[in-house]
Every structure is written in C-alpha cells, then in structure tokens.
KOLLUM-995614 format. One record per residue (C-alpha): residue in one letter; x, y, z. Coordinates in Angstrom, 1 decimal, padded with zeros to 4 digits. Layout:
N
rest; u; v; w
A; X; Y; Z
...
//
This chain:
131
rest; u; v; w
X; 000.0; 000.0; 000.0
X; 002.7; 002.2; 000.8
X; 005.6; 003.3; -001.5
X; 007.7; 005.5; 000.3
X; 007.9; 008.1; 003.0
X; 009.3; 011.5; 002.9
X; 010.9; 013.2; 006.0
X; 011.6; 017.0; 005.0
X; 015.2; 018.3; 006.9
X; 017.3; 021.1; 006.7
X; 020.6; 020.0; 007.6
X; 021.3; 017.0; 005.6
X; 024.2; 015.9; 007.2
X; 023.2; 016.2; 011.0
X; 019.5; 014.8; 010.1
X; 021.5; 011.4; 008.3
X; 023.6; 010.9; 011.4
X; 020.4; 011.3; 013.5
X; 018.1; 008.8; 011.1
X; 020.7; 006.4; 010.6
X; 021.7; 005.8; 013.6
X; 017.6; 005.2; 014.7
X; 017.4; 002.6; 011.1
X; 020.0; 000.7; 011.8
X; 018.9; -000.1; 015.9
X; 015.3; -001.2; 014.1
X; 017.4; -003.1; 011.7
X; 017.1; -001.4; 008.5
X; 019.2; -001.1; 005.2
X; 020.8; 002.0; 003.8
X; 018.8; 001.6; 000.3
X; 020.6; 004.9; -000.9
X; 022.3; 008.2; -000.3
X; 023.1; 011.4; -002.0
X; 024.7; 013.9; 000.0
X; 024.8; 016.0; -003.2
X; 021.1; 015.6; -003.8
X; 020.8; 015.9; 000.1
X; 018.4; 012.7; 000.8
X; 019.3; 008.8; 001.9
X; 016.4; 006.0; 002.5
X; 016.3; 003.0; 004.4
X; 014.1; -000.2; 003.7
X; 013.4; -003.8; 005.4
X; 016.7; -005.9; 003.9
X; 015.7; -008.0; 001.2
X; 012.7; -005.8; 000.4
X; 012.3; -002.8; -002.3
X; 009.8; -001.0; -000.2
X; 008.4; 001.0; 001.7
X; 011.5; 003.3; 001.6
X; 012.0; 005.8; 004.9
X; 013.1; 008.6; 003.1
X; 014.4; 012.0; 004.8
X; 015.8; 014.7; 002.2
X; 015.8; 018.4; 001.3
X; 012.2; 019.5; 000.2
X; 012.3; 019.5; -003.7
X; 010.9; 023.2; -003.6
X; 014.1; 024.5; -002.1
X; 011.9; 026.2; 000.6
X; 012.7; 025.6; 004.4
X; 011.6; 022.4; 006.1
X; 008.8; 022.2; 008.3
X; 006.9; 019.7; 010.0
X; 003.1; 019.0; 009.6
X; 000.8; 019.9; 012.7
X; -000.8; 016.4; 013.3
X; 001.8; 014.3; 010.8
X; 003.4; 011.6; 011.9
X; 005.4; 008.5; 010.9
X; 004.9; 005.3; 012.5
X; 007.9; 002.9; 012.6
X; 007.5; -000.8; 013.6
X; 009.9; -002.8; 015.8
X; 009.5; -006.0; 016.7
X; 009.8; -005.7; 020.3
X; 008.9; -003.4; 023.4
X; 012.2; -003.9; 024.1
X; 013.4; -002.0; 020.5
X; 010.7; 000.7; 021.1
X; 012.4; 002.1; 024.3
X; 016.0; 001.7; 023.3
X; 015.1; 003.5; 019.8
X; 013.4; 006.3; 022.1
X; 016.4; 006.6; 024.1
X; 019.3; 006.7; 021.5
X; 016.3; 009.2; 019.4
X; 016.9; 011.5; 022.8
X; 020.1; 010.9; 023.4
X; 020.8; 012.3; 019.6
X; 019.1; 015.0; 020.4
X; 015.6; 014.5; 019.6
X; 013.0; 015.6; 021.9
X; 010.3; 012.9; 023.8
X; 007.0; 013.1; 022.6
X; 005.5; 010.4; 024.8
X; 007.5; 008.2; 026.9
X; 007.1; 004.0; 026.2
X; 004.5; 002.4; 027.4
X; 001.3; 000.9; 026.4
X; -000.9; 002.9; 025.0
X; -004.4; 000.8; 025.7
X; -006.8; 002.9; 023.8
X; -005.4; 001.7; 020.7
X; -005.1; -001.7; 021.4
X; -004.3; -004.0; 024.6
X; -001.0; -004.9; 023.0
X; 000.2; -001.3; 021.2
X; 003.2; -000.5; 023.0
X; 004.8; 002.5; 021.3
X; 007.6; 005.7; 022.1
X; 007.3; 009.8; 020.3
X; 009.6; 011.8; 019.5
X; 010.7; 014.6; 017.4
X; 013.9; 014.6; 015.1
X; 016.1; 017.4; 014.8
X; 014.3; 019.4; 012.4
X; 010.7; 018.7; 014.2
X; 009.4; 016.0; 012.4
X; 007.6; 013.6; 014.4
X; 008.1; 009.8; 014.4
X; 006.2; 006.9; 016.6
X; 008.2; 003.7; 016.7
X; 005.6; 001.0; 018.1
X; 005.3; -002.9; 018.3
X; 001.7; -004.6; 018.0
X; 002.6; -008.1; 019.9
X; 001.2; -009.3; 023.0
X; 004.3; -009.3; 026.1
X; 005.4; -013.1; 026.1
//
C-alpha cells in the first residue's frame, strides 16, 4: 500500500547521522544516499519497499513539519521501542511520549514519540502481546 515516506530536513548531514543511527537499531538497510542531492532511504533488507526517506524539500523552501503528521515505525519488540526512544533523545531529539502501552489503541500497542532534529515527528511502536 505504501511506497515511500518523505521526512523533509534542513541540515542533511546532522539529520542522516540522527536517522541512521535510529534505522540501523530497528534493523534497516541504507537503500541509498546522496549527500549532493541531500536525501538517503532506508528499507526492510531484502525488500524494495516502503523506503524511509528524509531529504531536502524538492521546492528548495525551508523544512517544516506537519501539525498532526506523523510516521509510525515498527519494531519487533517493546524492548526495540524504548532503546530506539532513548538513543532518538540521546541524539538530540525531543520525547513526545515516553514507552508504554498505549491501551486505547489496542491491549497490546506499546509504542515511544519523539521529534527529530528538524521537528518531524516519528512513533516507533510494536503490536505483539508481552510473552
């Protein structure tokens, strides 16, 4: 259903360090990058999409997050969700909501917020039951 998503930044270079370092803990692939085009994506290995895309908006305009946007990334364990939030703060994101399960979604959704370093606002969650 989904091809690709696109996380607008400003500063490509701090926003890839950021991002990759969050991909790579949820155990994603570098799919490309283009420093001189000033966007990189990351996909499930072995899989063509979706692709997590962050770049420089094609417009050339500044950057700027979406007032109720939000991307939701899926890790396969509670566990992932609050180490991901915690190297995302410790990169210098900001918390958006703490882990923890967030019942009026679902028994089972256990998911972190936060905000990258140009404002955009990420979820990762994990659907399964603790066991």
């Amino acid at each position: 259903m989904i091809s690709h998503v696109f996380l607008g930044i400003g500063d490509f270079d701090r926003a890839f360090a950021f991002h990759s370092k969050i991909m790579a803990g949820l155990g994603l692939t570098l799919k490309f990058c283009d420093a001189t085009k000033g966007w990189a994506g990351w996909v499930c290995e072995g899989s063509p999409r979706p692709i997590f895309v962050i770049g420089k908006p094609f417009d050339g305009n500044p950057s700027a997050p979406g007032n109720g946007q939000m991307v939701a990334l899926l890790a396969p364990s509670r566990e992932l969700v609050a180490r991901s939030h915690a190297m995302a703060l410790a990169l210098g994101g900001t918390c958006e909501g703490a882990p923890g399960l967030r019942p009026h979604y679902h028994p089972d959704y256990y998911g972190a917020y936060f905000r990258d370093l140009d404002g955009n606002k990420l979820c990762v969650c994990c659907h399964d039951p603790l066991g």
